[in-house]
N, C-alpha and C positions, 0 to 999 in steps of 0.2 A: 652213631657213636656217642659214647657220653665220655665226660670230664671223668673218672677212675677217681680220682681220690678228691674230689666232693660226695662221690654218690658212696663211698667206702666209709668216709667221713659222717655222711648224713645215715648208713646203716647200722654202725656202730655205737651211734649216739639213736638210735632206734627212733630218730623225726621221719616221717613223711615230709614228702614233698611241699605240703599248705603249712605244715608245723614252723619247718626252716625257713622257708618263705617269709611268714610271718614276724620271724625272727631278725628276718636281712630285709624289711621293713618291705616287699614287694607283695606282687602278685604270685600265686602257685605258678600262673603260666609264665610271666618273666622268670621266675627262678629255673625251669622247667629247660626254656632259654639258654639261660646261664649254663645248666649244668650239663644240657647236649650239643651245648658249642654253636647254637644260632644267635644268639651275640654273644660277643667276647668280653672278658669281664674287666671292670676298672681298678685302679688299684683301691677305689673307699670298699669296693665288694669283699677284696681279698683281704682287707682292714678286717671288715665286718664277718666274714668267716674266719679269720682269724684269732679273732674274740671268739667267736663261740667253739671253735674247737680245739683253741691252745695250739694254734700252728703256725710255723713262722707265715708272715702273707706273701713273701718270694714262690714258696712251694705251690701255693693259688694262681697264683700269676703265671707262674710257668707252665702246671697241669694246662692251664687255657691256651696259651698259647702254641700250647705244642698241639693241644686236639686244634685247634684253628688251622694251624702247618696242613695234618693228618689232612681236615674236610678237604682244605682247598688243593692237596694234592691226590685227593679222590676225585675230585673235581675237571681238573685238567687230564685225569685217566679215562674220565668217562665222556669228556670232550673229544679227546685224542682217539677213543676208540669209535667214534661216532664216524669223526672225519674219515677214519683207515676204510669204515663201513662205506662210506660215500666214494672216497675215492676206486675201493673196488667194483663199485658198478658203474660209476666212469668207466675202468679201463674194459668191462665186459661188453658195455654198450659202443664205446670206441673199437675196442676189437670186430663188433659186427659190423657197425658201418666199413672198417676197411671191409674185413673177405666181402661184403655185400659191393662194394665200389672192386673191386679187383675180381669179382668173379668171371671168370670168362680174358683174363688178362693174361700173361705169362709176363711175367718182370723178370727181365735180369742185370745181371750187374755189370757194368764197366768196371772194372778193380783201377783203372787207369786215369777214368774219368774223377772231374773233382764232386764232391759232397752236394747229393742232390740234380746227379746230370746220370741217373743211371734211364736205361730207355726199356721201352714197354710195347710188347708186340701183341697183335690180334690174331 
């Protein structure tokens, strides 16, 4: 994902990426940083693009921070679906072990008995 309106900003003013850089006194690769949202940016940055593209620096600060919002709730999506991944072969692997422990068992239920007193015949 990138920063929208640095890189819309940096297209229209027709800089590459070492031009503006150069410009916001950095390295290509920190600006690079900056505008794909691997670091977040400070407000002297959005000072400093603000100057060069005649834009309030709120509207810099916000673009960042909301792509910041974005990553880090890609982030926890790709966590969360990792986990669901995990837990399903927990429950595939726990499912074998019961039929493999109850093979050969018949369970039934006491509907009367309390939670955990049901009995099991051979």
């Amino acid at each position: 994902m990138k920063n929208v309106l640095m890189q819309v900003c940096r297209a229209t003013h027709r800089y590459n990426e070492r031009q503006i850089a150069a410009k916001l006194g950095m390295t290509p690769e920190e600006y690079i940083d900056l505008e794909t949202g691997t670091t977040v940016m400070t407000p002297r940055q959005a000072e400093q693009l603000s100057d060069v593209y005649n834009i309030e620096r709120e509207y810099f600060l916000e673009s960042s921070q909301q792509l910041d919002l974005l990553l880090a709730r890609a982030n926890v999506i790709l966590h969360h679906q990792a986990e669901i991944e995990r837990l399903k072969k927990f429950v595939v692997v726990t499912k074998t072990l019961l039929h493999d422990s109850n093979a050969g068992n018949e369970i039934t239920v006491n509907e009367n008995a309390g939670y955990g007193q049901e009995t099991a015949h051979q």
